[in-house]
C-alpha positions as CSV (number, residue, x, y, z in Angstrom):
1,X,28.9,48.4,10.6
2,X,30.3,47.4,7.3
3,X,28.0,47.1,4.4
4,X,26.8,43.9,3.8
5,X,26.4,41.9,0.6
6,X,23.1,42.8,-0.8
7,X,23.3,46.8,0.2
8,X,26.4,46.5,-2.1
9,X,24.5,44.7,-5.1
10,X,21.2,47.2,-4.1
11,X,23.5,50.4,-4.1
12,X,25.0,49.1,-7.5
13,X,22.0,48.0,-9.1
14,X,20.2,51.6,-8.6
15,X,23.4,53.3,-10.3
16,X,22.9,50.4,-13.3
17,X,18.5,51.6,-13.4
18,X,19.2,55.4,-13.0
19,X,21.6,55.1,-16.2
20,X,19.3,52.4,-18.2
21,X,16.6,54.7,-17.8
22,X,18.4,57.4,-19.8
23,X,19.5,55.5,-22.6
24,X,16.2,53.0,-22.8
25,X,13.1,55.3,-21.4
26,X,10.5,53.1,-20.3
27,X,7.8,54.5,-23.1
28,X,10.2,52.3,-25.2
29,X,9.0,49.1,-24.1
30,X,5.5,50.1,-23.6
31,X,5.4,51.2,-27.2
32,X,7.1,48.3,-28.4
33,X,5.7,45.4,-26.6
34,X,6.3,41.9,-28.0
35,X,3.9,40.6,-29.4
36,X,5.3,37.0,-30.7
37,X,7.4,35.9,-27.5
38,X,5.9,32.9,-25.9
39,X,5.0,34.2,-22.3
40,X,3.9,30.7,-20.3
41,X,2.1,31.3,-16.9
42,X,4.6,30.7,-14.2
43,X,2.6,30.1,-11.0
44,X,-0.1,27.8,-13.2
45,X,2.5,26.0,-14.0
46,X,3.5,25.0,-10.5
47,X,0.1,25.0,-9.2
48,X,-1.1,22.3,-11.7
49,X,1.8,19.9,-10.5
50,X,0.5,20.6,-7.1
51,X,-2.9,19.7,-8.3
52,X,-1.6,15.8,-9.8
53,X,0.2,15.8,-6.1
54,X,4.0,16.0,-8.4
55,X,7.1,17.9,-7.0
56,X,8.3,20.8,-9.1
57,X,12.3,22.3,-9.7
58,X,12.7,25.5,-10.6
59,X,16.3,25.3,-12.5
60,X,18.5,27.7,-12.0
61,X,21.0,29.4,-14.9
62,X,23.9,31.5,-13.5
63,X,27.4,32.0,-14.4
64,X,28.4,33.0,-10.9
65,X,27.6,34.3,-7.5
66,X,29.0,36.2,-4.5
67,X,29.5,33.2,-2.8
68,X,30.3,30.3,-5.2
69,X,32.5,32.6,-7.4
70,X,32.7,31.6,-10.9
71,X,30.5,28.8,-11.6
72,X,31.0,27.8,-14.9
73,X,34.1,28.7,-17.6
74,X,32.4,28.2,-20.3
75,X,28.9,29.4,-19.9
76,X,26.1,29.3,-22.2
77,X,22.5,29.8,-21.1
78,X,20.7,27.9,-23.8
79,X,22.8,24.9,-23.5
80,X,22.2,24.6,-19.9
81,X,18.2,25.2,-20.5
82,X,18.0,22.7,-23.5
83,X,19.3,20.1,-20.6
84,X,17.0,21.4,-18.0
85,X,14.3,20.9,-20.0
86,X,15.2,17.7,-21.4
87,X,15.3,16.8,-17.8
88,X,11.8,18.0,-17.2
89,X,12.7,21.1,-15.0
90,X,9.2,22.7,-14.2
91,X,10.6,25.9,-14.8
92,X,13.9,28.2,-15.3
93,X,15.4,30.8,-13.3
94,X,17.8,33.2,-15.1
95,X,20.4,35.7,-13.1
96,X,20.2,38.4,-15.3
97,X,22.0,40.5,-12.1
98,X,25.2,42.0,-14.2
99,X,28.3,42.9,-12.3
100,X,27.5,40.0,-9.3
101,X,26.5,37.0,-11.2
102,X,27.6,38.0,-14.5
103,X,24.2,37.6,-16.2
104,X,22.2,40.1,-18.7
105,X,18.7,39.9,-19.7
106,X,19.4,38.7,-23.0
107,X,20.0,35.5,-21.6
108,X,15.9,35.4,-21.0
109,X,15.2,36.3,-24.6
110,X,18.1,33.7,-26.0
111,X,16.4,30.8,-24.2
112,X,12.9,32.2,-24.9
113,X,13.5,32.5,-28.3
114,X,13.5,28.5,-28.8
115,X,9.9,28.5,-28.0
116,X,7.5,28.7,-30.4
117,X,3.8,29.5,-28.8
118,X,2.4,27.9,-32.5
119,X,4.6,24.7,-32.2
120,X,3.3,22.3,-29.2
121,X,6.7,20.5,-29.6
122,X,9.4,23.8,-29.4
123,X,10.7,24.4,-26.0
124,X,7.7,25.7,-23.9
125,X,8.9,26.5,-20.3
126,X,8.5,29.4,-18.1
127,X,11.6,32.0,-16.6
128,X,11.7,33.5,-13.8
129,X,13.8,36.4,-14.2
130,X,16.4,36.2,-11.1
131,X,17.6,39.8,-10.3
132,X,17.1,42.5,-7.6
133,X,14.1,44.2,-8.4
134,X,14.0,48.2,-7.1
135,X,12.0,49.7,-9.5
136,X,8.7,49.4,-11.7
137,X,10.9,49.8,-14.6
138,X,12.6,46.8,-14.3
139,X,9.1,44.6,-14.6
140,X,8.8,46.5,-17.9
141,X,12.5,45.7,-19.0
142,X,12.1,42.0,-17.7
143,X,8.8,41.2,-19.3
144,X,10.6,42.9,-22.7
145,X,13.0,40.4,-23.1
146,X,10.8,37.5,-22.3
147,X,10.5,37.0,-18.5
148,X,7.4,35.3,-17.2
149,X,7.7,36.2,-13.3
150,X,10.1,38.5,-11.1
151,X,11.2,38.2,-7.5
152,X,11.0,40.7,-4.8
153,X,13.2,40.0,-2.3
154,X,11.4,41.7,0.7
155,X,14.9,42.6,2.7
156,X,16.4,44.3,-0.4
157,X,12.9,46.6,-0.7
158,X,10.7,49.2,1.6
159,X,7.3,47.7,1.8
160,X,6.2,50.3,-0.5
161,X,8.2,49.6,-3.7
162,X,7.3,46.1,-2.7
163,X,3.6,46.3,-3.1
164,X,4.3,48.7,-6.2
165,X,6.7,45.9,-7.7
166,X,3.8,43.4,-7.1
167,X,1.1,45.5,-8.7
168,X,3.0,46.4,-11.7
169,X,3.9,42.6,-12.4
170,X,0.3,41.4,-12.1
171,X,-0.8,44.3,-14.1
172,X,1.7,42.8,-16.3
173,X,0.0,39.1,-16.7
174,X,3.4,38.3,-15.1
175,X,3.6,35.8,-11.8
176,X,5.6,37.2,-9.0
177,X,7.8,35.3,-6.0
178,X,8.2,37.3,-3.3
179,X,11.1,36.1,-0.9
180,X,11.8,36.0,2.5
181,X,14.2,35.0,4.9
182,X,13.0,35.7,8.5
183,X,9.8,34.9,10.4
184,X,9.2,39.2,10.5
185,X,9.6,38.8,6.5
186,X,7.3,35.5,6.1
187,X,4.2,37.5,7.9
188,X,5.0,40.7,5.4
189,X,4.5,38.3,2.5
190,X,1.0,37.1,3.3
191,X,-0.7,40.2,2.1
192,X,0.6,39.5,-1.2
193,X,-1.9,36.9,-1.7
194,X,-1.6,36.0,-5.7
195,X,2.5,35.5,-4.9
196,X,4.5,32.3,-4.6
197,X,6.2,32.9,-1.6
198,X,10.0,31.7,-1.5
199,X,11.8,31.1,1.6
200,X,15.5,31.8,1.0
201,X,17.8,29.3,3.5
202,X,20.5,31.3,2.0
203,X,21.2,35.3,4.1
204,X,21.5,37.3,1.5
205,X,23.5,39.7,3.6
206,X,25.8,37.3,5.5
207,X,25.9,34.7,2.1
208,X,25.3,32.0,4.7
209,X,23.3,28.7,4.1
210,X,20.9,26.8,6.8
211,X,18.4,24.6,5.5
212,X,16.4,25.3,8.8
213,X,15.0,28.0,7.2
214,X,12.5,26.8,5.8
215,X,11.6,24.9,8.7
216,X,11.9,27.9,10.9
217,X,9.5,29.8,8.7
218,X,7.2,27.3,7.5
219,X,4.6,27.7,10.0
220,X,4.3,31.2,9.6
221,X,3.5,30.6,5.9
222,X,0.9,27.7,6.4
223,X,-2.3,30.1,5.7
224,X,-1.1,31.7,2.3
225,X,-2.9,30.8,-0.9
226,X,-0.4,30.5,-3.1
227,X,2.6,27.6,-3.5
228,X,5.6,28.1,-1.2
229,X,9.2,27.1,-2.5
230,X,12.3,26.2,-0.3
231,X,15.0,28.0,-2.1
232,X,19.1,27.3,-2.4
233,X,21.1,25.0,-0.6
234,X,19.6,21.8,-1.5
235,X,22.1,19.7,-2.5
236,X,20.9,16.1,-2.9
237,X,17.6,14.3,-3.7
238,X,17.7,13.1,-0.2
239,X,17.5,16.4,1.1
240,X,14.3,17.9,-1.0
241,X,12.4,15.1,0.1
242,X,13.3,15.7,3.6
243,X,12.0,18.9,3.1
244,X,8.8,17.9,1.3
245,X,7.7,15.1,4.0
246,X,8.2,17.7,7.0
247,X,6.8,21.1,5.2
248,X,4.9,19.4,2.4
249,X,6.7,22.2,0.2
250,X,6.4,20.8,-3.2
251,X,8.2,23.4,-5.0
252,X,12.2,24.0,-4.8
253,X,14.5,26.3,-6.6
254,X,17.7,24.4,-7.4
255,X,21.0,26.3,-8.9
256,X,24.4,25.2,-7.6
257,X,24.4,21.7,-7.3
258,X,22.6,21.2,-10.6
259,X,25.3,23.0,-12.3
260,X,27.9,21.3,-11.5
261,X,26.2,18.3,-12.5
262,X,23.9,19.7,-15.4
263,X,23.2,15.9,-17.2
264,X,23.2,13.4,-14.6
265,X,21.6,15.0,-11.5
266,X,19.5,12.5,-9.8
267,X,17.7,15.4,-8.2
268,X,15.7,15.7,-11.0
269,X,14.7,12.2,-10.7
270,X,11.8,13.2,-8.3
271,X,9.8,14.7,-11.2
């Protein structure tokens, strides 16, 4: 069988850890945390819009992807957060995923670095940092540069390194979305109790899209504490709503189809 998408980016990404490791040991970071960056709390964030019964959009930054290609020519992260946030995103998600999507986690810092925790009016939004999370060194690395959450994607992971990744993130005071694609993946994630749970209608293997995944899945994930997200593939206001008034999902993580149409997306005009 020929290797699919995501072994490729897995098999690249340990190659990527295994040399960052050497050159940036993790007692580097855990001597030198910061102490000035403006860490929001992700999952508070989305749980108080659930509270006020409000919808919430995760806005996704990315210069590319496996299966979109190049995205945007002339990319620059803060510029497409400053517009996000002028557009009341709840929160960002940055690819930081190098040689795939083209990102780097200084793209996390950049944008985090226009919030000031002592000025009410500076940009004050929480990022998810949007990579392939393998190792407990990575949670270190992320939350270094600014991150205030990580994904585990449960079909890149063994169950062991997930519940490791999970631990170390909420040892952390960092919120964690752990994401599934499959009905066998949706009853993994219930243990992780204290996890937004995001359902993927995108295979991450195949790079195909089928918003029925989150329908498929939904009922699996009724019982779990936490807020659920419906993740990629939404294209149109129509659609999250569709979504919302058969799931009651309130949460949706939105890339593609916002950046092509960064400023005038009525999609945003559900918040």
């Amino acid at each position: 069988m020929s290797e699919n998408i995501l072994q490729k980016i897995i098999s690249k990404k340990k190659i990527r850890i295994s040399e960052l490791k050497k050159k940036r040991p993790l007692e580097n970071f855990l001597e030198h945390k910061p102490d000035t960056m403006c860490f929001i709390n992700f999952k508070d964030r989305i749980e108080q819009n659930i509270q006020n019964n409000s919808l919430s959009i995760i806005a996704e930054i990315k210069k590319a992807s496996p299966s979109a290609g190049i995205i945007i020519e002339k990319y620059n992260p803060v510029d497409i957060a400053k517009i996000y946030y002028k557009n009341n995103a709840t929160c960002l998600s940055v690819l930081t995923e190098e040689e795939f999507f083209y990102g780097n986690m200084s793209d996390i810092y950049k944008i985090k670095s226009l919030c000031n925790p002592m000025d009410p009016l500076s940009m004050h939004i929480p990022i998810l940092c949007k990579d392939f999370f393998i190792d407990t060194y990575q949670v270190h690395f992320a939350k270094y540069y600014g991150a205030d959450a990580i994904l585990i994607i449960l079909a890149a992971v063994s169950e062991k390194v997930a519940d490791e990744l999970y631990e170390e993130a909420l040892n952390n005071d960092m919120s964690v979305i752990v994401e599934v694609h499959t009905v066998e993946e949706a009853r993994k994630s219930l243990k992780y109790t204290d996890a937004l749970v995001g359902i993927n209608n995108r295979n991450l293997k195949t790079l195909k899209t089928e918003i029925n995944t989150t329908y498929d899945i939904y009922d699996v994930l009724l019982n779990h504490p936490s807020p659920l997200i419906s993740e990629s593939g939404i294209k149109t206001k129509e659609e999250l709503l569709d979504i919302n008034k058969k799931t009651k999902i309130k949460t949706f993580l939105i890339g593609e189809s916002l950046l092509k149409n960064q400023k005038n997306n009525s999609i945003f005009s559900v918040l």
